[in-house]
N, CA, C and O atoms as CSV, one atom per row, in Angstrom:
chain,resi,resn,atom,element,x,y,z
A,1,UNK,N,N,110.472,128.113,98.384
A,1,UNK,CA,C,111.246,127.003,98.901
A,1,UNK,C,C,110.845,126.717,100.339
A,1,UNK,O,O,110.267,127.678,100.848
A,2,UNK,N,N,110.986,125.703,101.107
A,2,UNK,CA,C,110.686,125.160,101.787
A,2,UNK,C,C,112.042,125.181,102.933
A,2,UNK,O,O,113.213,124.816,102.836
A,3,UNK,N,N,111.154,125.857,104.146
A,3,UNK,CA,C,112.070,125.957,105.261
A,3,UNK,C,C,112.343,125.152,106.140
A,3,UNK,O,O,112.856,125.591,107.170
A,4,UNK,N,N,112.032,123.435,105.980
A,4,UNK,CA,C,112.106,122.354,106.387
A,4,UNK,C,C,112.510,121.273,105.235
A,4,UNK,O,O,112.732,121.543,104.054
A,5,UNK,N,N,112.548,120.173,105.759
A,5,UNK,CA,C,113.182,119.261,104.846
A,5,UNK,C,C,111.759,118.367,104.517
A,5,UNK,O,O,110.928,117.961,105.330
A,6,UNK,N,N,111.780,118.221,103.137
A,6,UNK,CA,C,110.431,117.426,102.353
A,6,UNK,C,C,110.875,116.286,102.113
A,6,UNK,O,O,111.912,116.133,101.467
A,7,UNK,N,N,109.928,114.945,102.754
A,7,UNK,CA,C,110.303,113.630,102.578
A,7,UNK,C,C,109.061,113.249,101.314
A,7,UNK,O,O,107.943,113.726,101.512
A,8,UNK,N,N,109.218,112.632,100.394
A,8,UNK,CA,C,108.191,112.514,99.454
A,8,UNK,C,C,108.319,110.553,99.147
A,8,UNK,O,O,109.106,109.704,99.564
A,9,UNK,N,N,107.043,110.496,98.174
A,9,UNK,CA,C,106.982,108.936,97.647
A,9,UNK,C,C,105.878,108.659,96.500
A,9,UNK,O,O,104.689,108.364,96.621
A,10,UNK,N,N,106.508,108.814,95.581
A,10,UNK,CA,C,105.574,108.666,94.523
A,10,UNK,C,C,104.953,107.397,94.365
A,10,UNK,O,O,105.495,106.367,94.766
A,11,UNK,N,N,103.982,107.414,93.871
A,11,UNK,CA,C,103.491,106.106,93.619
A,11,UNK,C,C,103.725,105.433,92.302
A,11,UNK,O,O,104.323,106.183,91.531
A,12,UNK,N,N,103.480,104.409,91.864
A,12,UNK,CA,C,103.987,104.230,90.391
A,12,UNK,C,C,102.529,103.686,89.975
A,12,UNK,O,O,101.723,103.243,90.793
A,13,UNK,N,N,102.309,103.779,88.627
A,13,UNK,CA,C,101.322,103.458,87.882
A,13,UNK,C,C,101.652,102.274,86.845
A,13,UNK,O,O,102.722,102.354,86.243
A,14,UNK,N,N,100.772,101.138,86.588
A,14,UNK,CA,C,101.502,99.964,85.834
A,14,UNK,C,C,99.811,99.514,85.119
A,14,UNK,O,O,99.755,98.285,85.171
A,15,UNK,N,N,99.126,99.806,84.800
A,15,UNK,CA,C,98.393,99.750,84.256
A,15,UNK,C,C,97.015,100.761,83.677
A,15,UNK,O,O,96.219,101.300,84.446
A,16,UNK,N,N,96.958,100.864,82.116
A,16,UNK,CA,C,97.621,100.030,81.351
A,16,UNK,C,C,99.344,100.183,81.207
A,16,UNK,O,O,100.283,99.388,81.222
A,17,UNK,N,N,99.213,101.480,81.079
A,17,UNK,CA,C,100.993,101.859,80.390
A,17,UNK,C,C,101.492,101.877,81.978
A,17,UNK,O,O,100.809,101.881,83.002
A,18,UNK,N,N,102.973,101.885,81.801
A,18,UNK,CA,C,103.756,101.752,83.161
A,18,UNK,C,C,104.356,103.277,83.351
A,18,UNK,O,O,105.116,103.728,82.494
A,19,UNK,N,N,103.925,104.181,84.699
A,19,UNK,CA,C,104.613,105.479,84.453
A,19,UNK,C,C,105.046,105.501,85.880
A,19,UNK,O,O,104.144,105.230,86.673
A,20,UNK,N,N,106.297,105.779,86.426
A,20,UNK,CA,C,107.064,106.256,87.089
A,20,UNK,C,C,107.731,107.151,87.311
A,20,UNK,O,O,107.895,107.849,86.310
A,21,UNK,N,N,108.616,107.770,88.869
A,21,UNK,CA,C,108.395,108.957,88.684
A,21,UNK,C,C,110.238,108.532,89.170
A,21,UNK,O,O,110.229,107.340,89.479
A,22,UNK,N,N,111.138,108.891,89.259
A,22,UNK,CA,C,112.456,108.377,89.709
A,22,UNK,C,C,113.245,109.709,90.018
A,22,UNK,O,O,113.454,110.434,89.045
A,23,UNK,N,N,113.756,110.162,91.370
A,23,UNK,CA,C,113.764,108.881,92.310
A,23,UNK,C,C,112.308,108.769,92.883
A,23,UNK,O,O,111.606,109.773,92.762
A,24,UNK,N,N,111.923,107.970,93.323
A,24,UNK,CA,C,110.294,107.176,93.238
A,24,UNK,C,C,110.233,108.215,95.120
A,24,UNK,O,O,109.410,109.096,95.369
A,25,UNK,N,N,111.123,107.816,95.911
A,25,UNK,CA,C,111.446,108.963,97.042
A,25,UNK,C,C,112.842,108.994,97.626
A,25,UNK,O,O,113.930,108.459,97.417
A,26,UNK,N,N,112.125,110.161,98.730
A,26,UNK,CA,C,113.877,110.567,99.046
A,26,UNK,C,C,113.334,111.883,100.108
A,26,UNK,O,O,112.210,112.065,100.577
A,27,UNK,N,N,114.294,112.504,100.236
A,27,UNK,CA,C,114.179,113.815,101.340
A,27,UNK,C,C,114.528,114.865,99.944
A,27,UNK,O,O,115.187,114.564,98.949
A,28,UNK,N,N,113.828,116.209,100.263
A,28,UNK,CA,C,114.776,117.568,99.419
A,28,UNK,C,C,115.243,118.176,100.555
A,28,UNK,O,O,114.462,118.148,101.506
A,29,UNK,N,N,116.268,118.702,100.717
A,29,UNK,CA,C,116.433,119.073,101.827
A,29,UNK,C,C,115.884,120.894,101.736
A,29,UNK,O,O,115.220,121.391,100.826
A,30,UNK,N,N,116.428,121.614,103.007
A,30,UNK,CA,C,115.487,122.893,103.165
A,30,UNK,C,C,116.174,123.998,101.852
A,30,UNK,O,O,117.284,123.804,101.355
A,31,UNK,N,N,115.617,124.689,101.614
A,31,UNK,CA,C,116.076,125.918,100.302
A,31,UNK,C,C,116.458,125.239,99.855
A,31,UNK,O,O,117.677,125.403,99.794
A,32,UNK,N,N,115.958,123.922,99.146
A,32,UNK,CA,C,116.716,123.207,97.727
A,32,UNK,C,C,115.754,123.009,97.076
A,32,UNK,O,O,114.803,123.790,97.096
A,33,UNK,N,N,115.780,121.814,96.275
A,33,UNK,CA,C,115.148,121.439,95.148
A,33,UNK,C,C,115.592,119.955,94.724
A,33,UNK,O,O,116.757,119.581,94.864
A,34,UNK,N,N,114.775,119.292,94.296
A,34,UNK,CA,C,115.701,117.891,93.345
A,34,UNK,C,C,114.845,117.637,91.948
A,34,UNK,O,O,113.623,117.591,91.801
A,35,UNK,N,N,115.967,117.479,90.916
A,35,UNK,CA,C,115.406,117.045,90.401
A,35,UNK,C,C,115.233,115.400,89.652
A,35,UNK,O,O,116.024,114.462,89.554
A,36,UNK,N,N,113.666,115.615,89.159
A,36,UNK,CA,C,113.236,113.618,88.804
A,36,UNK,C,C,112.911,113.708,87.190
A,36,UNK,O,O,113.172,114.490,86.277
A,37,UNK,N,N,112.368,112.768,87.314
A,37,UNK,CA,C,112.248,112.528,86.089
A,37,UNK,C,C,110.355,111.385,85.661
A,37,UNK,O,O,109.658,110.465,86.089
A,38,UNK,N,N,110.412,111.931,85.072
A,38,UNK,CA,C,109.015,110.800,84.632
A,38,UNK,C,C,109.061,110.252,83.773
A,38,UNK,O,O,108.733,110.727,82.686
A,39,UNK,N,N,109.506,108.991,83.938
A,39,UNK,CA,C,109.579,107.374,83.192
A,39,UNK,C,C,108.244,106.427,82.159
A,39,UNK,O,O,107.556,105.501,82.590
A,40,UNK,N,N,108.215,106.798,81.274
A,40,UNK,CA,C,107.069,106.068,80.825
A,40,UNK,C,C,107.430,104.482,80.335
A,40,UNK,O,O,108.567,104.009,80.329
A,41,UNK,N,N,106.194,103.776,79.928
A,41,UNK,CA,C,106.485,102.727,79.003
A,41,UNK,C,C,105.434,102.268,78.549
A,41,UNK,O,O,104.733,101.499,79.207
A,42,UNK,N,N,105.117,102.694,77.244
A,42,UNK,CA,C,103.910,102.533,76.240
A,42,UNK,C,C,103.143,100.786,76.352
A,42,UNK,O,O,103.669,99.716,76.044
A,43,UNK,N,N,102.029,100.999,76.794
A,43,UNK,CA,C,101.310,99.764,76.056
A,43,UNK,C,C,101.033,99.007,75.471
A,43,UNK,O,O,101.013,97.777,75.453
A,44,UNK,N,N,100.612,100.372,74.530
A,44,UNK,CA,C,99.741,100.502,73.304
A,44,UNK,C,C,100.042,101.947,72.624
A,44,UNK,O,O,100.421,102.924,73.269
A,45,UNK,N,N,99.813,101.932,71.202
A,45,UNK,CA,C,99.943,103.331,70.451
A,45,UNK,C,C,98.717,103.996,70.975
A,45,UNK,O,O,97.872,103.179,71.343
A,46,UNK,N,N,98.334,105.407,71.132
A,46,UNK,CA,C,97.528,105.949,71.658
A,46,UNK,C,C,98.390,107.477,72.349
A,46,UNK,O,O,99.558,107.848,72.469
A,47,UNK,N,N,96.970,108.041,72.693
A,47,UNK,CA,C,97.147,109.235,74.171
A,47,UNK,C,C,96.889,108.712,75.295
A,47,UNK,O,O,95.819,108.174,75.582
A,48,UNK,N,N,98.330,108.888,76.381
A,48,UNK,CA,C,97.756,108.510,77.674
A,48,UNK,C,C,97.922,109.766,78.321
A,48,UNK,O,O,98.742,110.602,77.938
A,49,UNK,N,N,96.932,109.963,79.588
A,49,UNK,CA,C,96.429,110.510,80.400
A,49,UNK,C,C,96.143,110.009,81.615
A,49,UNK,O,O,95.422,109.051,81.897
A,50,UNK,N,N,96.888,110.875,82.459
A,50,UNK,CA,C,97.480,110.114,83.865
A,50,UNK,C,C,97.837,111.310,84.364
A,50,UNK,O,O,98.410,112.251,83.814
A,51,UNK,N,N,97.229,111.106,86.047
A,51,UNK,CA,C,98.059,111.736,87.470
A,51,UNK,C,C,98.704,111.019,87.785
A,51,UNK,O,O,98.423,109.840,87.571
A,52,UNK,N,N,99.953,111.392,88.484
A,52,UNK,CA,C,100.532,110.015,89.637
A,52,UNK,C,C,100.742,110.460,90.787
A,52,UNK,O,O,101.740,111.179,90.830
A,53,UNK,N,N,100.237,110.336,91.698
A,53,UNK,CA,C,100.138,110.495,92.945
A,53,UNK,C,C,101.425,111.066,94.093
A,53,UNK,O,O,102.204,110.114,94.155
A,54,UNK,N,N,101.763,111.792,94.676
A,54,UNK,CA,C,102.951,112.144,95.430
A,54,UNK,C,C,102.891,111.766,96.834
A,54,UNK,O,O,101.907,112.471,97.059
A,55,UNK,N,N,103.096,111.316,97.787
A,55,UNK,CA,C,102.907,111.279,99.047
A,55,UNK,C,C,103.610,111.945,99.475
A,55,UNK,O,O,104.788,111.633,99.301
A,56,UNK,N,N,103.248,113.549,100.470
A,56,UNK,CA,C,104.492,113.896,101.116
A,56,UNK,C,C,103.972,114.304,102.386
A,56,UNK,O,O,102.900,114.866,102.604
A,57,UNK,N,N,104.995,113.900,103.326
A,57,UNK,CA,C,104.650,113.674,104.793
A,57,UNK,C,C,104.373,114.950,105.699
A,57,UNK,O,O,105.176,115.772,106.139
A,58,UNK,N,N,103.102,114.874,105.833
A,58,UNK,CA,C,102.903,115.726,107.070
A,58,UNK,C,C,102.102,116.491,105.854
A,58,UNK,O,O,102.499,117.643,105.677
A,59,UNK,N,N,101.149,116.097,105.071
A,59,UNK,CA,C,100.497,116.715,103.942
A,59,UNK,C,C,98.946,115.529,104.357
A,59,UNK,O,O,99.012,114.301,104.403
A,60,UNK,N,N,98.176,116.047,104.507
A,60,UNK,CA,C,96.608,115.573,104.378
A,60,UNK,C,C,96.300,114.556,103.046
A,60,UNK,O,O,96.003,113.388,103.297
A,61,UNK,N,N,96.358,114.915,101.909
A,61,UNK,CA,C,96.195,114.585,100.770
A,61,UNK,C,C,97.598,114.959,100.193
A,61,UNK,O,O,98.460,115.791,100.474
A,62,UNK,N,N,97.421,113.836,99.128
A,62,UNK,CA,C,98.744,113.311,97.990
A,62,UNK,C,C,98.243,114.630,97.086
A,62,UNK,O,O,97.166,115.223,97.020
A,63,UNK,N,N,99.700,114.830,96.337
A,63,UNK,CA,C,99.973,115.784,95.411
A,63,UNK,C,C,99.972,114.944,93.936
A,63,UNK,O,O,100.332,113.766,93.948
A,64,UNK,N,N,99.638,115.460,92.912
A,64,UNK,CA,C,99.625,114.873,91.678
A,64,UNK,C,C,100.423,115.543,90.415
A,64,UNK,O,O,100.333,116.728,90.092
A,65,UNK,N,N,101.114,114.683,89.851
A,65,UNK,CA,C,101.899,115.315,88.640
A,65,UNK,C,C,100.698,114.749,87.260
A,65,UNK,O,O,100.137,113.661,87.384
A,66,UNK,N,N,100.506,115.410,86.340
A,66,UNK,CA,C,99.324,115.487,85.316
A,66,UNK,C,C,100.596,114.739,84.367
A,66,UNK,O,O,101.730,115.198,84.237
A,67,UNK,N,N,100.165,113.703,83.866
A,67,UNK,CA,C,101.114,113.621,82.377
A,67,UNK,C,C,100.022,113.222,81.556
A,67,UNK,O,O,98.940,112.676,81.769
A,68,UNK,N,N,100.732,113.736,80.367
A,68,UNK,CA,C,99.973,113.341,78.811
A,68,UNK,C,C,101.044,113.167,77.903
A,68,UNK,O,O,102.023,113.903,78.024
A,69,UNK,N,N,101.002,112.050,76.745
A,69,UNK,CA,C,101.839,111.756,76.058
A,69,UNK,C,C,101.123,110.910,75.028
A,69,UNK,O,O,100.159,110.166,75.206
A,70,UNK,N,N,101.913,111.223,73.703
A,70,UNK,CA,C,101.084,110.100,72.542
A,70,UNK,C,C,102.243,109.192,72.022
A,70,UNK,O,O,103.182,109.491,71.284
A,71,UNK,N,N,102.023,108.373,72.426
A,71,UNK,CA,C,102.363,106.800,72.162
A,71,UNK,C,C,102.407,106.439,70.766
A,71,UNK,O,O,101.371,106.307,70.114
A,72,UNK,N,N,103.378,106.300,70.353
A,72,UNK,CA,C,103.745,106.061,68.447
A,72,UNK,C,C,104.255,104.951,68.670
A,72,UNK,O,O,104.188,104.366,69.751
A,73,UNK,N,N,105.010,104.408,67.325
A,73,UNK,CA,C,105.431,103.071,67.315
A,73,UNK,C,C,106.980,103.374,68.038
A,73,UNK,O,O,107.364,102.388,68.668
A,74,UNK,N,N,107.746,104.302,68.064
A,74,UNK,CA,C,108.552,104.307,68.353
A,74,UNK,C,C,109.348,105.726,69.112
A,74,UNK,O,O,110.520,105.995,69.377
A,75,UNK,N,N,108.374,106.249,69.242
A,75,UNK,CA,C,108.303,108.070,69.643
A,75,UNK,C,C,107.015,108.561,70.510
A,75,UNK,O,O,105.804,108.669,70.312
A,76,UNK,N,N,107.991,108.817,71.656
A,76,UNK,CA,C,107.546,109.560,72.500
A,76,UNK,C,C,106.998,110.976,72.727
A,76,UNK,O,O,107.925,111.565,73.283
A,77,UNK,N,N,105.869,111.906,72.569
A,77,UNK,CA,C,106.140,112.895,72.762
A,77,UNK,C,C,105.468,113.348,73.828
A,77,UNK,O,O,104.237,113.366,73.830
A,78,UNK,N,N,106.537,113.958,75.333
A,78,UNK,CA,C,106.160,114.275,76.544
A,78,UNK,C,C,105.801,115.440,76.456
A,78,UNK,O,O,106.283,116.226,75.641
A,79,UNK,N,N,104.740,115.775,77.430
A,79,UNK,CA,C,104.182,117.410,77.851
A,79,UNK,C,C,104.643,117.439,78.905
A,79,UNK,O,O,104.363,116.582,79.742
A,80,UNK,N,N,105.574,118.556,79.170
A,80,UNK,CA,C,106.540,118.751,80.477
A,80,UNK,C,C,105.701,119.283,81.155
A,80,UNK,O,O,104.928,120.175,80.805
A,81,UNK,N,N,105.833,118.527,82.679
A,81,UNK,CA,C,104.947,119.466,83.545
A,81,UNK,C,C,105.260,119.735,84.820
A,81,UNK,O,O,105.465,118.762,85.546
A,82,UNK,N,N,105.357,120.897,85.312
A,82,UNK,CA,C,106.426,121.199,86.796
A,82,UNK,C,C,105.833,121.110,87.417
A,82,UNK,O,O,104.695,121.271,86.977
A,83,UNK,N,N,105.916,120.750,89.158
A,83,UNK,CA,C,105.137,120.806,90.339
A,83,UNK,C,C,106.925,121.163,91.011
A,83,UNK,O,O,108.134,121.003,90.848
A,84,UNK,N,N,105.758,121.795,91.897
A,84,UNK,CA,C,106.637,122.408,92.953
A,84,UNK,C,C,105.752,122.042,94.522
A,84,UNK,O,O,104.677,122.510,94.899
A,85,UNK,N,N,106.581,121.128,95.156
A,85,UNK,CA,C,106.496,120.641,96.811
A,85,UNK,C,C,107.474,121.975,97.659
A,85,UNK,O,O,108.603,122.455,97.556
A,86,UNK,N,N,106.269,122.177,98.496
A,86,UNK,CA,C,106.723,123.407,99.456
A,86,UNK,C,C,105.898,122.923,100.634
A,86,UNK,O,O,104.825,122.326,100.556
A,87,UNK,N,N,106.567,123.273,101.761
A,87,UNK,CA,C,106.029,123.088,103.107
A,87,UNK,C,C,106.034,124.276,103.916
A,87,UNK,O,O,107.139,124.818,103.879
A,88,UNK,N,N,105.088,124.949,104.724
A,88,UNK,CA,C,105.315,126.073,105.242
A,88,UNK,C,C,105.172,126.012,107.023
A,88,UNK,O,O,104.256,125.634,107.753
A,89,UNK,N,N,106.355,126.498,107.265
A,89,UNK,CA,C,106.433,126.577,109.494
A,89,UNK,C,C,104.959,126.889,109.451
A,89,UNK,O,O,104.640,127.721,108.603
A,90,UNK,N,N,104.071,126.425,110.141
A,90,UNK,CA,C,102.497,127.112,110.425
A,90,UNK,C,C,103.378,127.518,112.094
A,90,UNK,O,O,102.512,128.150,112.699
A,91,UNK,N,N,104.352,127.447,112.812
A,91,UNK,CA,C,104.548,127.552,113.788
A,91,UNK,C,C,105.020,129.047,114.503
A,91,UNK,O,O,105.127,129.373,115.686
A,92,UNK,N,N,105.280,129.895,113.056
A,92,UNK,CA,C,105.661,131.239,113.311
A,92,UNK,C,C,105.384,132.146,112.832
A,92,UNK,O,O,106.038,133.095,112.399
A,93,UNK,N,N,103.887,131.817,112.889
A,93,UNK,CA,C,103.187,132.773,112.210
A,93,UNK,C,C,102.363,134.068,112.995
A,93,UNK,O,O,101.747,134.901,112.329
């Protein structure tokens, strides 16, 4: 867990399929956690395969959540996938 407070901002993806990440951003505050959710919305029937990008501040490079999912006429089936945002004091070390 993170001994500071994590401001984050996902990016959203809209083509082809539309995937979002909600809440899209926000703060976690310190020794917590929040949890989101990842929003799809099919195209097309198929496998999609997708990162979506994280922005979190005071980070060099964006963080990525991996999704994969196959797209039926009417059924979803998600591959759950955890990321964990941690920030570490470099100041007391």
């Amino acid at each position: 867990m993170s001994i500071c407070p994590i401001n984050f901002n996902w990016k959203q993806i809209v083509d082809p399929h539309v995937i979002q990440v909600e809440p899209s951003y926000g703060e976690i505050a310190p020794k917590s956690y929040a949890l989101m959710e990842a929003l799809i919305t099919g195209a097309k029937p198929g496998k999609l395969v997708d990162d979506i990008p994280c922005y979190v501040e005071f980070a060099d490079e964006p963080i990525y959540l991996h999704v994969e999912a196959d797209i039926k006429v009417v059924i979803v089936i998600l591959f759950i996938t955890y990321i964990y945002l941690q920030l570490y004091n470099n100041y007391n070390k």
